[in-house]
PDB file with SEQRES, HELIX, SHEET and CRYST1 records, atoms N, CA, C and O in Angstrom:
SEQRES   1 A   62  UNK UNK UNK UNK UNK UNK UNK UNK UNK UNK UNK UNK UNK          
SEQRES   2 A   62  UNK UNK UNK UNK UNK UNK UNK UNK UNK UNK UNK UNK UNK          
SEQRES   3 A   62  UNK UNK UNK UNK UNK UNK UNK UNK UNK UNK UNK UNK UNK          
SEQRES   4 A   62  UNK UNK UNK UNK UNK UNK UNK UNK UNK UNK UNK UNK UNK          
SEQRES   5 A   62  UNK UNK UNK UNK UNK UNK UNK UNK UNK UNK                      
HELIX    1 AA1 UNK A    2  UNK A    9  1                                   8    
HELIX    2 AA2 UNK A   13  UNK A   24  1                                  12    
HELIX    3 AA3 UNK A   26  UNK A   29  1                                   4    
HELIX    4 AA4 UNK A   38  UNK A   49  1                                  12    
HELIX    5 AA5 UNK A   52  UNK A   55  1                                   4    
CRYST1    1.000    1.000    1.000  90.00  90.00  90.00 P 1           1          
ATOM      1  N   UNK A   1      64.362 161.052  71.845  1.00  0.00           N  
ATOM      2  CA  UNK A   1      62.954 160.785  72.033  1.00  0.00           C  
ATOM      3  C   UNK A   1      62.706 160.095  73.370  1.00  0.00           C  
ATOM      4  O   UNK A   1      61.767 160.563  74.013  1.00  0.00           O  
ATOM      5  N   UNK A   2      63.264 159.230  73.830  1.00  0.00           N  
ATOM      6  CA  UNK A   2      63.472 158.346  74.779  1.00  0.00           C  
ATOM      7  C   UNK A   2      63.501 159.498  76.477  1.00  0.00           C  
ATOM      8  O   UNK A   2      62.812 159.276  77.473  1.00  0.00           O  
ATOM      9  N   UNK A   3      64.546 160.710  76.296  1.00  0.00           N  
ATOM     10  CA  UNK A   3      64.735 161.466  76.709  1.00  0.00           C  
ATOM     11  C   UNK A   3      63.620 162.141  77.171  1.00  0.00           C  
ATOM     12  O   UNK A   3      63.401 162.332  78.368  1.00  0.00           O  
ATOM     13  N   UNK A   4      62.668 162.632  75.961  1.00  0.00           N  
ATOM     14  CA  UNK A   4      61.557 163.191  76.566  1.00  0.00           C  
ATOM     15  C   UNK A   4      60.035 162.721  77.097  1.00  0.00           C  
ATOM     16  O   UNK A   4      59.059 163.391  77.435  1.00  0.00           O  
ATOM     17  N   UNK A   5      60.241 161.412  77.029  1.00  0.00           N  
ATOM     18  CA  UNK A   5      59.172 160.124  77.393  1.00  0.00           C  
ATOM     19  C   UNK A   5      59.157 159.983  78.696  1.00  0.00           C  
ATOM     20  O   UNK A   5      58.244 159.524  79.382  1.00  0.00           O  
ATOM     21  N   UNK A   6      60.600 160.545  79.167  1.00  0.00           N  
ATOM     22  CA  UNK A   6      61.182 160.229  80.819  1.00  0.00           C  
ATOM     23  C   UNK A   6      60.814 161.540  81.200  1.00  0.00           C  
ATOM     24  O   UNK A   6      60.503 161.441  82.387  1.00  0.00           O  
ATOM     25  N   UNK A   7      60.684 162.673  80.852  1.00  0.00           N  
ATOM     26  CA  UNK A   7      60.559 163.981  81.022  1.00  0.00           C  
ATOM     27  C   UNK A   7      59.326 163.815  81.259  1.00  0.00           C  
ATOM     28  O   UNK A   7      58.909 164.106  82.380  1.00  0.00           O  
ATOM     29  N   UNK A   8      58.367 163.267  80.186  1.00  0.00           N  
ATOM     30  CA  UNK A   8      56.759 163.682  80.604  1.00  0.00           C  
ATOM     31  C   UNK A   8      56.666 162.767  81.904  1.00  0.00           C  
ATOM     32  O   UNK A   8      56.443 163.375  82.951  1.00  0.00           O  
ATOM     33  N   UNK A   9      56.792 161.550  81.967  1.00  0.00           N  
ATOM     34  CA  UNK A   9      56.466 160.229  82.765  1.00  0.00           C  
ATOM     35  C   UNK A   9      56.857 161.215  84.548  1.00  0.00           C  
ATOM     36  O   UNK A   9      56.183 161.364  85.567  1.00  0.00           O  
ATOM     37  N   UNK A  10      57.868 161.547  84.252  1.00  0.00           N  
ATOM     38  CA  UNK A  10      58.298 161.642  85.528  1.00  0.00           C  
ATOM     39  C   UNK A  10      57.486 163.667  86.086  1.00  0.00           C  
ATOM     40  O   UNK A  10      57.863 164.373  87.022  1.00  0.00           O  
ATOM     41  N   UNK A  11      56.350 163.966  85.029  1.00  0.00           N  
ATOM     42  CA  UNK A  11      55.982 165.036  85.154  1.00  0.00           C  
ATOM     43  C   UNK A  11      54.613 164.676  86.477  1.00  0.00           C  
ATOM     44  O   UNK A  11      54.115 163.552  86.406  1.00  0.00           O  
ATOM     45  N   UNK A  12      54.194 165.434  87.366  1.00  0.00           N  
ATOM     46  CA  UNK A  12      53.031 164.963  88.271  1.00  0.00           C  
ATOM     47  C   UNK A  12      52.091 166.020  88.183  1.00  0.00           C  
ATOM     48  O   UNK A  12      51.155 165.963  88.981  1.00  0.00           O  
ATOM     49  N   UNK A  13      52.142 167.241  87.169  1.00  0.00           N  
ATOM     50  CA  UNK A  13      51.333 168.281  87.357  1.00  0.00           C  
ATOM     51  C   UNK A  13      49.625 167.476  86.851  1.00  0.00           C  
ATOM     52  O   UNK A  13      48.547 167.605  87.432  1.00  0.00           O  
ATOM     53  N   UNK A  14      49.847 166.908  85.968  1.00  0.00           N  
ATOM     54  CA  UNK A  14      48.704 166.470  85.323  1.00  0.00           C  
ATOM     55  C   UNK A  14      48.119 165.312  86.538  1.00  0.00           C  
ATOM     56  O   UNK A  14      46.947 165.012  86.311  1.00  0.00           O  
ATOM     57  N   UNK A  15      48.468 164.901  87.267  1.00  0.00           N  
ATOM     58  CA  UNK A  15      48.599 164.000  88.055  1.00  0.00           C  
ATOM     59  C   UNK A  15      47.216 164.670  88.921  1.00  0.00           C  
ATOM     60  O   UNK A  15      46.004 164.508  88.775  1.00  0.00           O  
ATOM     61  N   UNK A  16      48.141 165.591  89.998  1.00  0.00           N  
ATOM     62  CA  UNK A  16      47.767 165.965  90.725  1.00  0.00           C  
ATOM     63  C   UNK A  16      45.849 167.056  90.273  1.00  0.00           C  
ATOM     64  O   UNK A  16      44.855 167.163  90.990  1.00  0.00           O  
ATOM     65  N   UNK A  17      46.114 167.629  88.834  1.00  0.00           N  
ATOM     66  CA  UNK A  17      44.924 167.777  88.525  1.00  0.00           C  
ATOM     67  C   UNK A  17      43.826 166.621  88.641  1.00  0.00           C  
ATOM     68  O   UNK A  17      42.732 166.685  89.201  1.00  0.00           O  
ATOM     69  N   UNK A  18      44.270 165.798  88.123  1.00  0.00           N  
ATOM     70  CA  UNK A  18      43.009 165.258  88.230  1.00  0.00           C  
ATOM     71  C   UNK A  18      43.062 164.042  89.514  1.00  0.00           C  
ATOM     72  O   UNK A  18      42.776 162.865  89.294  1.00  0.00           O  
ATOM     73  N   UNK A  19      43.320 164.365  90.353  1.00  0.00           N  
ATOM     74  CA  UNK A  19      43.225 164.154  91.543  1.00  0.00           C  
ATOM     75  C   UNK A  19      42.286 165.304  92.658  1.00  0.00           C  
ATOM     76  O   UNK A  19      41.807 165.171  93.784  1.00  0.00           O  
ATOM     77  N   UNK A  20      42.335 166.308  91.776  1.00  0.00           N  
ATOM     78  CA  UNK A  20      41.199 167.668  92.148  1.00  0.00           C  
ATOM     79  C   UNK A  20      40.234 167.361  91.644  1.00  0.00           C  
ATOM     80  O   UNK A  20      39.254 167.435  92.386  1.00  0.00           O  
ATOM     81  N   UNK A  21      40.031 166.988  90.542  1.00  0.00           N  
ATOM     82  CA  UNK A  21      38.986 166.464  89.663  1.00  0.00           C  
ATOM     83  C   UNK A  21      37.869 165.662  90.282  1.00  0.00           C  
ATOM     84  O   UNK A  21      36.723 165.956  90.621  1.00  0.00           O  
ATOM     85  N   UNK A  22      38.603 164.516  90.318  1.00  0.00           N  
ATOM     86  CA  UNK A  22      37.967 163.940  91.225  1.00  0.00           C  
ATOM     87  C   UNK A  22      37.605 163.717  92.670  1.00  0.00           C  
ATOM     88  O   UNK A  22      36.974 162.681  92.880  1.00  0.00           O  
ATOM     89  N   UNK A  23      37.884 164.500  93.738  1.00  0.00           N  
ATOM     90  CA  UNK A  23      37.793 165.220  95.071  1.00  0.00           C  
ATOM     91  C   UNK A  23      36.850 165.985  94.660  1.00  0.00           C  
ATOM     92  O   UNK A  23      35.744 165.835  95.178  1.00  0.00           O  
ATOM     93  N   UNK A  24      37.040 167.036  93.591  1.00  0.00           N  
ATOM     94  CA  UNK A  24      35.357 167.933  93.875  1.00  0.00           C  
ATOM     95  C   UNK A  24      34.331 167.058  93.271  1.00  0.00           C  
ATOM     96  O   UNK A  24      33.206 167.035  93.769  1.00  0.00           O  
ATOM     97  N   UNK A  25      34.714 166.108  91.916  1.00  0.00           N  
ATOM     98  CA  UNK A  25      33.296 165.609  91.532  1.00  0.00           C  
ATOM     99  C   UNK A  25      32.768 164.762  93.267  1.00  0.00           C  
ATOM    100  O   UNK A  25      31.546 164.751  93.415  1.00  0.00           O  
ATOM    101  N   UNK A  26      33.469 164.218  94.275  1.00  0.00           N  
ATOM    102  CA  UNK A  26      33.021 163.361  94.893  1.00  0.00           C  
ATOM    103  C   UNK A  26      32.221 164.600  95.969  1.00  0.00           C  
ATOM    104  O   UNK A  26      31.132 164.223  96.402  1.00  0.00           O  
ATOM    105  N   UNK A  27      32.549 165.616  96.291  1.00  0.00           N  
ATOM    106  CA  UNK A  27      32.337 166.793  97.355  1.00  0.00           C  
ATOM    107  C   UNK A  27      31.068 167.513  96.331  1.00  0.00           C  
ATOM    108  O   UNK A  27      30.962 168.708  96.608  1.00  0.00           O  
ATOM    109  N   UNK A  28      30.269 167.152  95.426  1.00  0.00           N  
ATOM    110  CA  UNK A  28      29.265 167.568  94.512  1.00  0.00           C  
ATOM    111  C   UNK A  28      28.514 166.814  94.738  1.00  0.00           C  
ATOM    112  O   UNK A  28      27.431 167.189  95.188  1.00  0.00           O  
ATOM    113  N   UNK A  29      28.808 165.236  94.492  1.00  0.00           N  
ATOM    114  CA  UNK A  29      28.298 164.246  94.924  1.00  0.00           C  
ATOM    115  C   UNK A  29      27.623 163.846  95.866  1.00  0.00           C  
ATOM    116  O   UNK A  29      26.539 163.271  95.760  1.00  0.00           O  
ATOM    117  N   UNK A  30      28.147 164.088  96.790  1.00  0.00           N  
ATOM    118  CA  UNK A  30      28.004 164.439  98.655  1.00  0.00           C  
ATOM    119  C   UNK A  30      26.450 165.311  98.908  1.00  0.00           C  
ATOM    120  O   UNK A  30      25.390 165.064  99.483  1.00  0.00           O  
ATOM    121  N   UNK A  31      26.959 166.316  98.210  1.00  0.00           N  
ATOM    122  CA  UNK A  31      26.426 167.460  98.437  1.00  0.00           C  
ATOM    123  C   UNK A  31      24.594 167.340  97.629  1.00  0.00           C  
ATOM    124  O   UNK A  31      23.493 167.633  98.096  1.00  0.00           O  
ATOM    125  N   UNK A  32      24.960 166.852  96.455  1.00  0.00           N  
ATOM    126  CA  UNK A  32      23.677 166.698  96.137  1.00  0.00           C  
ATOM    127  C   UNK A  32      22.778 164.805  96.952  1.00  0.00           C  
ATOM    128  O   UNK A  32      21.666 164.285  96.855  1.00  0.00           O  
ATOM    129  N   UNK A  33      23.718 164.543  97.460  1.00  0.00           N  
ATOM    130  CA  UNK A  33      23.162 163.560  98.026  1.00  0.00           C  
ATOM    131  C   UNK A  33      22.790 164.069  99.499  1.00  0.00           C  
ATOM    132  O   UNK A  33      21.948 163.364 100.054  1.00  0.00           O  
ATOM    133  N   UNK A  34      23.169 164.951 100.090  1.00  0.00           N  
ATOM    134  CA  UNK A  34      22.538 165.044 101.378  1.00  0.00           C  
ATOM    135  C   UNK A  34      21.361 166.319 101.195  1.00  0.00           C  
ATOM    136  O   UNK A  34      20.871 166.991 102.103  1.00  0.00           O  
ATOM    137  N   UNK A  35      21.098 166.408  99.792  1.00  0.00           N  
ATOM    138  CA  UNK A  35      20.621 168.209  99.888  1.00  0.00           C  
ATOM    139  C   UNK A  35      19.094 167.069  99.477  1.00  0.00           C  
ATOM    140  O   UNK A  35      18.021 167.262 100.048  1.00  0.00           O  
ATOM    141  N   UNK A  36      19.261 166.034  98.519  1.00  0.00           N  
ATOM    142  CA  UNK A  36      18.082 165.284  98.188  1.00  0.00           C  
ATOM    143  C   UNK A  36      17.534 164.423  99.461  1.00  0.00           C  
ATOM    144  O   UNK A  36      16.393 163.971  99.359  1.00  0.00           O  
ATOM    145  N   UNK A  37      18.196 164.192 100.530  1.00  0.00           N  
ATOM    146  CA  UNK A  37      17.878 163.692 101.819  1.00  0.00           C  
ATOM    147  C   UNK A  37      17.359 164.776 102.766  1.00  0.00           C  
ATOM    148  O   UNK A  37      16.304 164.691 103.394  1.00  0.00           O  
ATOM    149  N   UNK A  38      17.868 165.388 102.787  1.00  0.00           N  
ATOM    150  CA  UNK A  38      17.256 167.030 103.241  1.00  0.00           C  
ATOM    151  C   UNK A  38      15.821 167.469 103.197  1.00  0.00           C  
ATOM    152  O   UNK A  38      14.976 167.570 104.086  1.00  0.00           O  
ATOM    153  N   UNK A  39      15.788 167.728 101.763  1.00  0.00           N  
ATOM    154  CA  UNK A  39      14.728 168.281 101.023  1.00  0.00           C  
ATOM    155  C   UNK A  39      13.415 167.492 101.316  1.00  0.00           C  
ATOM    156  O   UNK A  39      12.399 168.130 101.593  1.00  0.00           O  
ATOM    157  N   UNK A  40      13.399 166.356 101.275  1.00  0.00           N  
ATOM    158  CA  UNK A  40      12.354 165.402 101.036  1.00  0.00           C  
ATOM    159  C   UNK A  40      11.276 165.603 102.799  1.00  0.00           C  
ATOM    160  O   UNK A  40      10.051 165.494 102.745  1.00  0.00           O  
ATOM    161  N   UNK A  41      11.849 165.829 103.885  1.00  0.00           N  
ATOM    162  CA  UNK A  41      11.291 165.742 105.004  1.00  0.00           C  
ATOM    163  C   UNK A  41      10.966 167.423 105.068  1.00  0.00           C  
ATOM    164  O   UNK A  41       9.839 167.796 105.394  1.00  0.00           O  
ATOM    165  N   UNK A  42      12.112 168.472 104.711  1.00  0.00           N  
ATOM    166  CA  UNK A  42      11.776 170.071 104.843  1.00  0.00           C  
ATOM    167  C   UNK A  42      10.806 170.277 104.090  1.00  0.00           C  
ATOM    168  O   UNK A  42       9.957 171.131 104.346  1.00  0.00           O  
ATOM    169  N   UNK A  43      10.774 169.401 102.868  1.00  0.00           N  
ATOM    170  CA  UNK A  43       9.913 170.326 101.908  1.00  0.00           C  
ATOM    171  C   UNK A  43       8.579 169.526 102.162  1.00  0.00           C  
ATOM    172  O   UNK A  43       7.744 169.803 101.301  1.00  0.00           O  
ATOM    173  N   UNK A  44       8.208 168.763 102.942  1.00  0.00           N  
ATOM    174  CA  UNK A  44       6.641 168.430 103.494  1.00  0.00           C  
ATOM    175  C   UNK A  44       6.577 169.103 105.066  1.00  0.00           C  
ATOM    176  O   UNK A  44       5.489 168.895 105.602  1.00  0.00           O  
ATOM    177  N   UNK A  45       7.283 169.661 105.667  1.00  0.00           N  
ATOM    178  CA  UNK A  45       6.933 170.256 107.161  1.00  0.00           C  
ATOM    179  C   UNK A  45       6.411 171.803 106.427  1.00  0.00           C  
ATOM    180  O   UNK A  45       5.537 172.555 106.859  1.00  0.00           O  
ATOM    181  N   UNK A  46       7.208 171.964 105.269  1.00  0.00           N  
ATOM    182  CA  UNK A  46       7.314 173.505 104.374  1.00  0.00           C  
ATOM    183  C   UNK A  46       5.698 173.656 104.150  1.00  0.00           C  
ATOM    184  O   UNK A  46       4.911 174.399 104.737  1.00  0.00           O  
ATOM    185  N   UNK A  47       5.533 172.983 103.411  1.00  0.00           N  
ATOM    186  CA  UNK A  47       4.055 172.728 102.747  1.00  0.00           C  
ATOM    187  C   UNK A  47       3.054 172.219 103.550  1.00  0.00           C  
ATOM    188  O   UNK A  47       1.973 172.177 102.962  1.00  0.00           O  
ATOM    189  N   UNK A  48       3.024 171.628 105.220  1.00  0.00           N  
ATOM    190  CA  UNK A  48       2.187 172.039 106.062  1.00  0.00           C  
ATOM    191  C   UNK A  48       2.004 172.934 106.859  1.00  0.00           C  
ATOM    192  O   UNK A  48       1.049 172.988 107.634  1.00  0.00           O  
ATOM    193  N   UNK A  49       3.110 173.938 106.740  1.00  0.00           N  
ATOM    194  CA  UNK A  49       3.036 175.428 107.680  1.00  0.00           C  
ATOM    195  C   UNK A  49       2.572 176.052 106.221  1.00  0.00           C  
ATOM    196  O   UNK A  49       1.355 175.870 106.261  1.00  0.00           O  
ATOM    197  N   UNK A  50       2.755 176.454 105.417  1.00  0.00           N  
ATOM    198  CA  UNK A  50       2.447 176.960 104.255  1.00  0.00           C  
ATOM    199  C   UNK A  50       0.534 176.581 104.046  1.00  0.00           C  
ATOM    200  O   UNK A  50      -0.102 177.396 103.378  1.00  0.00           O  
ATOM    201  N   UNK A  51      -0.239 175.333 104.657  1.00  0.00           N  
ATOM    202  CA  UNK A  51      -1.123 175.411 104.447  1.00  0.00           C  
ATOM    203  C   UNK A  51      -1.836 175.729 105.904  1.00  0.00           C  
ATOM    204  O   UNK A  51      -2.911 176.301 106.083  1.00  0.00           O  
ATOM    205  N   UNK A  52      -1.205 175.357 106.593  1.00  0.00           N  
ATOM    206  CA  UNK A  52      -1.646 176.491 108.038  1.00  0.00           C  
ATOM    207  C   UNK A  52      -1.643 177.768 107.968  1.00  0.00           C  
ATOM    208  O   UNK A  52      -2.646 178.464 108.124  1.00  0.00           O  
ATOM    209  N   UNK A  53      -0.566 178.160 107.738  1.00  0.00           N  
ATOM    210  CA  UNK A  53      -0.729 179.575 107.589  1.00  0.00           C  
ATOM    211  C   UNK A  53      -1.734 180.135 106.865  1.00  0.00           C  
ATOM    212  O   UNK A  53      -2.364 181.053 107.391  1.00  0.00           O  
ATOM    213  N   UNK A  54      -1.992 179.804 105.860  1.00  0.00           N  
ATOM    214  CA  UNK A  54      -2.614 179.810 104.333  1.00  0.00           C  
ATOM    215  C   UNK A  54      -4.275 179.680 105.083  1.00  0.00           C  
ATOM    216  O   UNK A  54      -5.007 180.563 104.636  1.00  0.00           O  
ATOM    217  N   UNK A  55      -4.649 179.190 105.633  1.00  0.00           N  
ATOM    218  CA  UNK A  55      -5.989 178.684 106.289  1.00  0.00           C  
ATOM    219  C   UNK A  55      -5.926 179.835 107.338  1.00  0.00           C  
ATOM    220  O   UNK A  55      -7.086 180.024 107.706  1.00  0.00           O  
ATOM    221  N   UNK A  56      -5.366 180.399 107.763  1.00  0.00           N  
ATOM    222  CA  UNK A  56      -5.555 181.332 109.168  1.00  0.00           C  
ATOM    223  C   UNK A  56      -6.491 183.044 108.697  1.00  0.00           C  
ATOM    224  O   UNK A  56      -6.335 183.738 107.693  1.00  0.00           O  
ATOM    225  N   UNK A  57      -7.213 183.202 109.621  1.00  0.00           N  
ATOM    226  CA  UNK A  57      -7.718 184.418 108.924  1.00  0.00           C  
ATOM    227  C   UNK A  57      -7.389 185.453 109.912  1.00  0.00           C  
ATOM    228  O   UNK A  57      -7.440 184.852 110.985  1.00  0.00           O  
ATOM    229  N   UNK A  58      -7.106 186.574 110.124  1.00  0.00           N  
ATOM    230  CA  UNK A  58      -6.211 187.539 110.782  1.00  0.00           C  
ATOM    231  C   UNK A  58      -7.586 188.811 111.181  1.00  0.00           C  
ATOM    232  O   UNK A  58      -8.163 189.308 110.214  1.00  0.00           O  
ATOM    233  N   UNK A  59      -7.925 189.159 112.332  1.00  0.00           N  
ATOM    234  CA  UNK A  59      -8.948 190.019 112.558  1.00  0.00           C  
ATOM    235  C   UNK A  59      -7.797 191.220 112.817  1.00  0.00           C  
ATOM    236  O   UNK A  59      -6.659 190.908 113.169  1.00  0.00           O  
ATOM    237  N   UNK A  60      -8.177 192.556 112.621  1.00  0.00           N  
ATOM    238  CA  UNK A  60      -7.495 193.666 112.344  1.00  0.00           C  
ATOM    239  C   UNK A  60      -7.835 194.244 113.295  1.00  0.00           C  
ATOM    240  O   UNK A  60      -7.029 194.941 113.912  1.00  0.00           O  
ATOM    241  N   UNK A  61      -9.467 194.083 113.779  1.00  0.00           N  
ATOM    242  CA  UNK A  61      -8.999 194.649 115.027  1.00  0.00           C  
ATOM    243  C   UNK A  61     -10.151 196.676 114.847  1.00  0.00           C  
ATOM    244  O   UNK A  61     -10.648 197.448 115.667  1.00  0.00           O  
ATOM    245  N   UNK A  62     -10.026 196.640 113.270  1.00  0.00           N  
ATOM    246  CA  UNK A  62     -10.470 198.106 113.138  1.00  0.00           C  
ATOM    247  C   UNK A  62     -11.548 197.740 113.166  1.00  0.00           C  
ATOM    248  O   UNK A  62     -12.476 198.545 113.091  1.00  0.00           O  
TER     249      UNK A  62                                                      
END                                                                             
């Protein structure tokens, strides 16, 4: 028994998983933290070309 206590202990596969684990939760993390810093200034320049545009009236000309 002793034998296979040293077998698991000295195993690193499980190790190294969750060492991925936590690298992508932090690279998710990241990601939704710069996409909510992002968003907040694009999505009001968005919504004043969107009401410019929106206000423009287009002569055709025929």
């Amino acid at each position: 028994m002793l034998k296979r206590y040293k077998l698991f202990a000295s195993e690193e596969d499980g190790a190294v998983t969750v060492d991925w684990v936590v690298l992508t939760a932090a690279v998710v993390s990241l990601a939704g933290i710069a996409y909510s810093a992002i968003n907040g200034p694009t999505g009001d320049v968005s919504l004043a070309v969107s009401t410019t545009i929106g206000g423009v009236t287009v002569d055709s000309g025929l």
